[in-house]
Structure formats: structure tokens, C-alpha cells
C-alpha positions as CSV (number, residue, x, y, z in Angstrom):
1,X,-26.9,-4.9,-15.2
2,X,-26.4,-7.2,-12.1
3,X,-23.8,-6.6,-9.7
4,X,-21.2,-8.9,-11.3
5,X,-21.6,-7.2,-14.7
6,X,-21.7,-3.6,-13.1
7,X,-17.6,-4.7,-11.2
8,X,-16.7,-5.9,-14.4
9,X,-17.4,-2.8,-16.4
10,X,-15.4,-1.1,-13.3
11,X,-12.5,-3.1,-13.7
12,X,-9.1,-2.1,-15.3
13,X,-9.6,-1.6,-18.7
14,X,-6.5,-3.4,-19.8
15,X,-8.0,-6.9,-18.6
16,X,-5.6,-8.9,-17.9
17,X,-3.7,-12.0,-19.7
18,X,-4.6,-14.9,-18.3
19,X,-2.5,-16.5,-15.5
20,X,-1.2,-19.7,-14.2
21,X,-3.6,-22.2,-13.7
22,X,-2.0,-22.5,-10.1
23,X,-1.2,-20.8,-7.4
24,X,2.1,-18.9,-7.6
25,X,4.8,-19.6,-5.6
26,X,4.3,-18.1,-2.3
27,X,0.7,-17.2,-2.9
28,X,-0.7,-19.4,0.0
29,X,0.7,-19.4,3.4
30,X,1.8,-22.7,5.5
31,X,-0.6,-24.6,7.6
32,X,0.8,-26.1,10.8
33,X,2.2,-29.8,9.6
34,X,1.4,-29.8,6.2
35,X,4.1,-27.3,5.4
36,X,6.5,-28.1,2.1
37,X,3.4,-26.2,0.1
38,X,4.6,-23.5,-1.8
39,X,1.7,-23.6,-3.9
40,X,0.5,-25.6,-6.9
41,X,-1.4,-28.9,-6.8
42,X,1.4,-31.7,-6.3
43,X,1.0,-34.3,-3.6
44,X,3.5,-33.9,-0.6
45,X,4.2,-37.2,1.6
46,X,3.4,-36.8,5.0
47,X,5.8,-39.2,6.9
48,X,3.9,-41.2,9.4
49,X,4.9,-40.0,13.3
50,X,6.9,-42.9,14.9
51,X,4.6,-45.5,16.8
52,X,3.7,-45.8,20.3
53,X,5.1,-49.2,19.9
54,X,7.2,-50.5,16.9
55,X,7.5,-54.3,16.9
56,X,10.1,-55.7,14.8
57,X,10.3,-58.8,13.5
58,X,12.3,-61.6,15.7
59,X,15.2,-62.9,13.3
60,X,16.1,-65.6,15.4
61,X,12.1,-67.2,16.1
62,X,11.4,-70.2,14.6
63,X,8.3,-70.5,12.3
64,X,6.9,-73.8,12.0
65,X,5.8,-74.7,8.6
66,X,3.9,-78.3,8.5
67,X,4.8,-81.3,6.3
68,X,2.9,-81.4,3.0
69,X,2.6,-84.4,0.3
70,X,3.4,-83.6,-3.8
71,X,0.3,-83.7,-5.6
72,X,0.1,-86.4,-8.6
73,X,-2.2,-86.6,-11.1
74,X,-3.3,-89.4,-12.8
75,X,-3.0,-90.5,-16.6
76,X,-6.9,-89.5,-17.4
77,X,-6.5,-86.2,-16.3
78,X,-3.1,-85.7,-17.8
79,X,-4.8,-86.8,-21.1
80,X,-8.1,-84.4,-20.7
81,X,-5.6,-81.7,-19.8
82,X,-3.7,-82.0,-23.0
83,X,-6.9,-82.6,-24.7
84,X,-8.5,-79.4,-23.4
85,X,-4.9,-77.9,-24.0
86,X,-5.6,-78.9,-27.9
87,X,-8.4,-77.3,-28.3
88,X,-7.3,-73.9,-27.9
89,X,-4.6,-74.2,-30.8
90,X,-6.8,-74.5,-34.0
91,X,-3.5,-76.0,-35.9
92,X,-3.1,-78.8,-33.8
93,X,-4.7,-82.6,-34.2
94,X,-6.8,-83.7,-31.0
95,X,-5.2,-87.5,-32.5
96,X,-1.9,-88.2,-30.9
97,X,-3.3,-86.6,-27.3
98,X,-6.3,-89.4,-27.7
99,X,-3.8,-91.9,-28.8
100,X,-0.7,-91.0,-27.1
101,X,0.9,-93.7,-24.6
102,X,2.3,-92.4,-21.5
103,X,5.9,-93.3,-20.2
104,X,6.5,-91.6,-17.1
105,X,4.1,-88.8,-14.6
106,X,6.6,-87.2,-12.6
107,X,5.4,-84.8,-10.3
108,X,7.9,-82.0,-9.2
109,X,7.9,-80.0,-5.7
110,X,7.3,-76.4,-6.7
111,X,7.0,-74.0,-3.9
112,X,5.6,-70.1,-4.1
113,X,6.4,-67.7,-1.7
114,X,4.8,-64.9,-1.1
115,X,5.1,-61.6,1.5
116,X,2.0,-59.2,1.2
117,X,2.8,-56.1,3.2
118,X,-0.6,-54.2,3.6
119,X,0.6,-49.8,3.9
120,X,-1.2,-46.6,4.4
121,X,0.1,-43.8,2.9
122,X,-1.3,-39.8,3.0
123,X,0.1,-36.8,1.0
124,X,-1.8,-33.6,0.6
125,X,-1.9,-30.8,-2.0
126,X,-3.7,-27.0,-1.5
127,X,-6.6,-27.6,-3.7
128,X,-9.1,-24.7,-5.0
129,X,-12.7,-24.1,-6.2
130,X,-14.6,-21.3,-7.4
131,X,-16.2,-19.6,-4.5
132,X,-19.7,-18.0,-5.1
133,X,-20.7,-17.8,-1.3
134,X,-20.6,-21.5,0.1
135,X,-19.7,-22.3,3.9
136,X,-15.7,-21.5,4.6
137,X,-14.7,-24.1,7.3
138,X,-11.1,-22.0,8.2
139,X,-9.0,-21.5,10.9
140,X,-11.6,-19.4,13.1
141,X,-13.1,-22.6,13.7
142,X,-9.4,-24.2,15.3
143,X,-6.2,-25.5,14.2
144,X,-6.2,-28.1,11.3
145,X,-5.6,-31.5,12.9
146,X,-2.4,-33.3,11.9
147,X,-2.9,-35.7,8.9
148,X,-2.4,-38.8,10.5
149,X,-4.8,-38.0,13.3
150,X,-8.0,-37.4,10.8
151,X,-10.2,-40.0,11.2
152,X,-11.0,-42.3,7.6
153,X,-12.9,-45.7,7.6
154,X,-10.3,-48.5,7.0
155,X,-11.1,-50.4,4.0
156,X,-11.0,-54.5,4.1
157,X,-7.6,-55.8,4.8
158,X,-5.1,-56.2,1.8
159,X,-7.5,-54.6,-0.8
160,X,-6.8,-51.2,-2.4
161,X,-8.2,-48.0,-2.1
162,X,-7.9,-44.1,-2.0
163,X,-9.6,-41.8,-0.2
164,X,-9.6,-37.8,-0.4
165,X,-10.8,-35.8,2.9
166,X,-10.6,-32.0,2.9
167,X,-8.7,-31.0,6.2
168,X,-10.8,-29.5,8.8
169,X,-10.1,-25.3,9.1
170,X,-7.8,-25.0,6.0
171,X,-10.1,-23.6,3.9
172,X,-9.9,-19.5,3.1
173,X,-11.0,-17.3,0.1
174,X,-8.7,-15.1,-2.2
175,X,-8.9,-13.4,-5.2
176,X,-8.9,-15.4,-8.1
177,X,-4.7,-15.6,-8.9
178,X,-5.4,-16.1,-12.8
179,X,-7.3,-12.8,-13.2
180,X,-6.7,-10.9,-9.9
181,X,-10.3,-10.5,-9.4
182,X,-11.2,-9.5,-12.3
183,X,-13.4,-12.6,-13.3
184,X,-12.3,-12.6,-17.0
185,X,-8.9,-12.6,-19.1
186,X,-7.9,-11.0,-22.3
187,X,-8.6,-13.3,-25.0
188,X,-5.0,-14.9,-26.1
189,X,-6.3,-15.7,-29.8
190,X,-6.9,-12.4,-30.5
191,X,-5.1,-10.3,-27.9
192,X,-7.8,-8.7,-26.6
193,X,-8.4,-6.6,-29.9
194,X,-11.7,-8.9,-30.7
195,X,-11.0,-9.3,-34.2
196,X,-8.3,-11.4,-36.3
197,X,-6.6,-10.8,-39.7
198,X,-9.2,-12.6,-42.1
199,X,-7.1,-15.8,-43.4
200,X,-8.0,-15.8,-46.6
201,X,-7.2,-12.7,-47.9
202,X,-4.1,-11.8,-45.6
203,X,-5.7,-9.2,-44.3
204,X,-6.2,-6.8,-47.8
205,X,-9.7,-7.3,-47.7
206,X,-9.3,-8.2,-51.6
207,X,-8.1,-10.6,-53.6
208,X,-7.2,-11.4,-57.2
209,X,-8.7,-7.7,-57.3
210,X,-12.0,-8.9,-56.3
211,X,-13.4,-8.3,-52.6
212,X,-12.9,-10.6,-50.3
213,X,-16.2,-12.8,-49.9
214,X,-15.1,-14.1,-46.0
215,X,-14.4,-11.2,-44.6
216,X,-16.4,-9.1,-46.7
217,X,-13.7,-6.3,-47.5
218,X,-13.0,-5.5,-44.2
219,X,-9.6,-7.5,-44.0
220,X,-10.6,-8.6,-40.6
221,X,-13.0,-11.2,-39.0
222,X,-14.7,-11.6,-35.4
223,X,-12.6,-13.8,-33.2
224,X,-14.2,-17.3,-32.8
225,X,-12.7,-17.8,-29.4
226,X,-13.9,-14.7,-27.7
227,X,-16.9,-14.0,-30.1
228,X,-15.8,-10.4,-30.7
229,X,-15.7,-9.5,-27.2
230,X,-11.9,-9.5,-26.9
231,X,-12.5,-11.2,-23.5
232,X,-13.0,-14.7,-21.9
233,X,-14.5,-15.5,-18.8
234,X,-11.8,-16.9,-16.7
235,X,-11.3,-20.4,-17.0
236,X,-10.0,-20.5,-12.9
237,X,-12.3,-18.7,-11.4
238,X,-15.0,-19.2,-13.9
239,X,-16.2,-15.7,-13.4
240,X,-16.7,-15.6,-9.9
241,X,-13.4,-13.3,-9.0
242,X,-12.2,-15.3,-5.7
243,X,-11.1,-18.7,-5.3
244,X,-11.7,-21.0,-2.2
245,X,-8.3,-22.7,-1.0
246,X,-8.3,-25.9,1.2
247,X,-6.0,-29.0,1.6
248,X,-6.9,-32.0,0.6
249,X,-5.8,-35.2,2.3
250,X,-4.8,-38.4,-0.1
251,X,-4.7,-41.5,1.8
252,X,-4.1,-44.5,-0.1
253,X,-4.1,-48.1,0.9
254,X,-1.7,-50.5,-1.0
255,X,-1.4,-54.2,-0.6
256,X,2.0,-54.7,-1.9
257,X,2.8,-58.2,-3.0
258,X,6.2,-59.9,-3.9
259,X,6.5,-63.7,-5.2
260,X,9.5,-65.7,-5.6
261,X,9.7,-69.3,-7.2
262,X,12.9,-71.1,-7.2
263,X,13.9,-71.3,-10.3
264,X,14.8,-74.8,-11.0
265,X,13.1,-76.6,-14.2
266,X,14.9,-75.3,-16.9
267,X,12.5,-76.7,-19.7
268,X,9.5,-74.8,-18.1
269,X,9.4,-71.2,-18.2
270,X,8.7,-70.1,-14.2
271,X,6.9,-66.8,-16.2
272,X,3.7,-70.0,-16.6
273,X,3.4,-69.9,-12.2
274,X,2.2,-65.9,-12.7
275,X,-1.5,-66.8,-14.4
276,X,-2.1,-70.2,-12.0
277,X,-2.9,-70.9,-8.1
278,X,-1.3,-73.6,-5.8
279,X,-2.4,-74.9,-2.6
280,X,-1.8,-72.1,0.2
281,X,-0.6,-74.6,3.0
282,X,1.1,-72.4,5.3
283,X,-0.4,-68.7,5.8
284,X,1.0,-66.5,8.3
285,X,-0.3,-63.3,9.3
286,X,0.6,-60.2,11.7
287,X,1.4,-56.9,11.8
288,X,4.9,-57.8,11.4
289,X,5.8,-61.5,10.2
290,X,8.5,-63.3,11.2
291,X,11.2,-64.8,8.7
292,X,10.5,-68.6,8.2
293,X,13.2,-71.0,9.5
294,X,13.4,-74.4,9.5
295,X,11.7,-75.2,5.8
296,X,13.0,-78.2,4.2
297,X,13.4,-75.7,1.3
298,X,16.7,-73.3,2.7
299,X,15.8,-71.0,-0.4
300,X,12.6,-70.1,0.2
301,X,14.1,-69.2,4.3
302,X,16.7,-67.2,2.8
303,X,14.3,-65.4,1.1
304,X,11.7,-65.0,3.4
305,X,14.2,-63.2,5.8
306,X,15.5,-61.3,3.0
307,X,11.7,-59.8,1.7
308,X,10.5,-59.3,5.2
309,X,13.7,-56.7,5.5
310,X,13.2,-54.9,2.7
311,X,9.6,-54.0,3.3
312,X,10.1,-53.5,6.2
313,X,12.7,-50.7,5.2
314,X,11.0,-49.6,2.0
315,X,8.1,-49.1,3.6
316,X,7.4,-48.1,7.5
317,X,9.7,-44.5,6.7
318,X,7.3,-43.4,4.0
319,X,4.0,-45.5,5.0
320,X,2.4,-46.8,7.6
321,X,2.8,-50.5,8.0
322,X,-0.7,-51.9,9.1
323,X,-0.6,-55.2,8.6
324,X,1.6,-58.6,6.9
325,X,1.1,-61.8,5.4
326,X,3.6,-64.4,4.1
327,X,2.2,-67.6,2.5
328,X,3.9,-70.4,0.9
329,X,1.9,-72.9,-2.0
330,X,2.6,-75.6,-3.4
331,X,2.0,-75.3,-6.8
332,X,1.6,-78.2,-8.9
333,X,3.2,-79.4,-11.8
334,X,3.7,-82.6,-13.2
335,X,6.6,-83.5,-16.4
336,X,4.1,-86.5,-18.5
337,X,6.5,-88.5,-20.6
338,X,4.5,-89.8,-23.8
339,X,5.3,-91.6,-27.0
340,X,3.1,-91.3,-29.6
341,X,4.3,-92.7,-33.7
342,X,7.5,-93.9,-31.9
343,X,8.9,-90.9,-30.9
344,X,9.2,-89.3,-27.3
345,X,7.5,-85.9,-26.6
346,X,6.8,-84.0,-23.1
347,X,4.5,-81.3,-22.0
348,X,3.8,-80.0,-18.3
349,X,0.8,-79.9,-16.3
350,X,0.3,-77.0,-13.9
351,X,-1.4,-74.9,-11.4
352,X,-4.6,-76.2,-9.4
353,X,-6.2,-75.5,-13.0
354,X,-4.2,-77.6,-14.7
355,X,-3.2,-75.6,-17.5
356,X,-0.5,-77.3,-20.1
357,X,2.9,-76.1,-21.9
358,X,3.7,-78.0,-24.4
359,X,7.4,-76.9,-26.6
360,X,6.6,-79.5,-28.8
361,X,3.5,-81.7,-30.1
362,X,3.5,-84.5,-32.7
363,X,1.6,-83.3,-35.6
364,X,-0.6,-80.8,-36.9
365,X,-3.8,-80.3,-38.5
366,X,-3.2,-80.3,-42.4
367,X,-5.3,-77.8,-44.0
368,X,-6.8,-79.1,-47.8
């Protein structure tokens, strides 16, 4: 019998039921700024301290935005558009985009804009592992650091990405919390006893007075989930009596992006924009942007000033603002006016992919 075998046989005969899978309230003590855990494993925010300097974005400077040009297109790549369109709806004739005659390309200004506000966020959570003699880095070694001073690799700007990092020093052993050291719990299924009523006799180890072929006349069977031993190796601890505590450090990196397209073709639904690009013609990039003033388009200044203030308040008192960018495209789209067996139809072309919407087309495929 190994050592491990030889405290188990010495523990308290009535082996425990089997406890929470985490730490009871109060069970771990606080850690100088990380405090808020009582235990358990939920995240906690950790507001960011305030800045060294805090710019803030100048309401009242002037952002130039340069002159740009609508984008045509031409009646050949209107037609291959629709054409291409066609091709994709198995119920439709490739015969009246081929034969169609075209009335009118009118291209339409369509601006996207769009603020991309770049954060860095950390929460932290006690955390444990089964400890069977591995290094302890604890508070003998120093104070834990504050969270916002431990050092992590910055990922590329405006991508996402999380990151866990135990914190330096937090780490400390106590007995296991589910089975107080014991290394196993009593076996729920059968409540310790090792042995269950056998189902198919109720327990009378006969029936329809004939002996019970399952349980062989005993009335009883070996528990399956404890094999008899009216026991189960603690599914915390996983045997090894003592659990090692740390807090780990969650920092995550979140581009968070917000669009807005004036709304003002009420025959194409703005929903299309979402799945095509445009031509970025104005990007604009800082740790804090400025609102745009001065676009032909008054909307799109309204709402540049209006996005920039709510990230800037949903954002810098939970997370840590690191960087902005606010771009506006022009995204193209062009109403084609067609006639085809003397009656007028429309469809749109959009996006730099020129993707088509179409609410109505002449005909359809007839299926013999």
C-alpha cells in the first residue's frame, strides 16, 4: 500500500458527500487589487487606472475629407452582372438579360461610415488545479503586480484576441474544498452503501416466484458508478487531496465596429451594403478620432460626432481605449432601367463586386 492508499484507509470513515465544484464563499482570501473574489470561477472587470494623459477628441476641429467622383458603370457590365446574377437562380431564363434594352444607368451616391474603436479589456477569476507537488509561485516570492501592469504581447491592431496569464505570486495550496482532503467522495448513486436495489425485481430477489436471474436472489446489485466500492475518486481534486489556487488574468482585445448608411433608396433594401465593399476614400486613424465636419453629406457629420461619443463613453470606463479609425466608402450602386417584351423592369448593381437585386425579372424558366 503506497502512502496515498495508506491516508485514505486513515481517513474518516463516513467519507464525505461530494462538494461544490467551487470554492465556497469565503474560502480564498483577497489579493491586493484583484479583490471582488469571493470565490468561484466568474470573471471580475478590472477597470483600467486613469491615463497619464487622456486626449479627447476636439469637437470643434475640422476634418478635411477630399472630393470624390460617383462611379458608373457601363451597359456591358450592367448586362454580365445580371447575367452572372441569372445564373444563380435556377428558375430564371438567361433570355431577356441577353436581350434586354437598357433605358437609363443612373448611378446613385451611397456613402458608408464607419468608426472602429480598437479596446483592451482584463477581468480575472481564482482558478485551481490539482496539486501533486509542482512549483508554487506565491506571495513569498512578492506582491502580485496590478493587472494592468503585467506585461502581454499586443496583438496586430484591430484584430481580436484573448490571452490568459496566471498572476505572478497568487498561487497557494489548500485542501481539496470538495472532499476536505480526503481525495475521494461517497458515491451519490448509491450513497455510499456500494450496492443498489436490483431493478428488476424491486428488490425481492424473486419474481413471478422464480429467482431473480439479474440479481441472482440477492435483491441487490453492485453499483455501476462506484463499482461496489461505495466511493469515487474525487472529481476536484482527482485524488490528490489539495488543490493549487492562482488568478488568472483574461485580457481580451476587441475591434468594435459600427456602420451607418443613410438610408435613402426606398426600393433597395440598405440590409444588401452588409455582404459588399466600397471604395475606402477617406481613412482616419488615432488614438482618438476627431468628429468629421465639413462633408457635403451633413448626415454622415452628424453621425460621426454622435458614434465617436458614445464609444468614447461606452468604452474607456470599462476598457482601455488603444486605438481609432473612422472611414467613409463610397459604395457603389447603380438603378439600370431596361425594357425587355415592352414592358419596364429595374434591378440594382452594387458593391465593388457588383452583386445584383433584382424585385422583379421578366420571365421564368418553364419546366416540361
Amino acid at each position: 500500500m503506497d502512502d496515498k492508499e495508506d491516508f485514505l484507509g486513515q481517513c474518516d470513515p463516513n467519507i464525505p458527500e461530494e462538494g461544490p465544484s467551487a470554492p465556497p464563499p469565503g474560502w480564498l482570501d483577497d489579493v491586493h487589487g484583484y479583490q471582488g473574489h469571493k470565490g468561484g470561477e466568474d470573471d471580475n472587470p478590472l477597470y483600467p487606472p486613469p491615463p497619464a494623459y487622456n486626449p479627447t477628441p476636439e469637437l470643434d476641429k475640422n476634418t478635411s475629407v477630399p472630393e470624390v467622383r460617383v462611379p458608373t458603370v457601363s451597359e456591358d457590365v450592367a448586362r454580365e452582372a445580371l447575367l452572372k446574377y441569372v445564373e444563380s437562380k435556377w428558375k430564371y431564363s438567361s433570355k431577356p438579360a441577353r436581350n434586354l434594352t437598357f433605358k437609363e444607368l443612373k448611378p446613385v451616391t451611397v456613402y458608408r461610415y464607419r468608426l472602429e474603436t480598437y479596446t483592451e479589456t482584463r477581468t480575472s477569476s481564482w482558478q485551481y488545479e490539482p496539486y501533486n507537488g509542482q512549483p508554487v509561485d506565491g506571495p513569498q516570492y512578492g506582491m502580485s503586480p496590478p493587472p494592468w501592469d503585467i506585461p502581454v504581447v499586443l496583438p496586430e491592431r484591430f484584430t481580436d484576441r484573448v490571452e490568459k496569464v496566471r498572476v505572478p505570486h497568487s498561487s497557494f495550496v489548500k485542501v481539496c474544498h470538495s472532499c476536505h482532503g480526503c481525495g475521494r467522495t461517497r458515491c451519490s448513486a448509491c450513497f455510499g452503501r456500494g450496492q443498489k436495489r436490483c431493478t428488476f425485481c424491486h428488490g425481492h430477489g424473486h419474481s413471478r416466484n422464480r429467482r431473480c436471474t439479474s440479481c441472482h436472489g440477492r435483491g441487490r446489485k453492485r453499483c455501476i458508478s462506484c463499482h461496489g466500492h461505495g466511493f469515487k475518486t474525487c472529481t476536484v481534486c482527482h485524488g490528490s487531496q489539495n488543490l493549487l489556487h492562482f488568478i488568472l488574468l483574461t485580457v481580451t482585445w476587441k475591434n468594435n465596429v459600427e456602420d451607418f448608411i443613410p438610408d435613402r433608396q426606398p426600393d433597395f433594401p440598405d440590409k444588401k451594403f452588409e455582404k459588399v465593399t466600397g471604395d475606402p476614400f477617406f481613412v482616419d486613424e488615432n488614438v482618438l478620432v476627431y468628429p468629421i465636419q465639413g462633408f457635403p453629406d451633413e448626415e454622415i457629420c452628424a453621425v460621426s460626432r454622435s458614434m465617436i461619443n458614445q464609444h468614447l463613453n461606452k468604452f474607456s470606463s470599462t476598457s482601455r481605449i488603444l486605438q481609432q479609425r473612422q472611414t467613409i466608402e463610397l459604395v457603389p450602386l447603380t438603378h439600370a432601367y431596361y425594357t425587355y417584351g415592352g414592358k419596364d423592369y429595374s434591378y440594382f448593381v452594387y458593391g465593388t463586386e457588383k452583386k445584383v437585386f433584382a424585385a422583379k425579372y421578366p420571365t421564368a424558366c418553364t419546366i416540361l
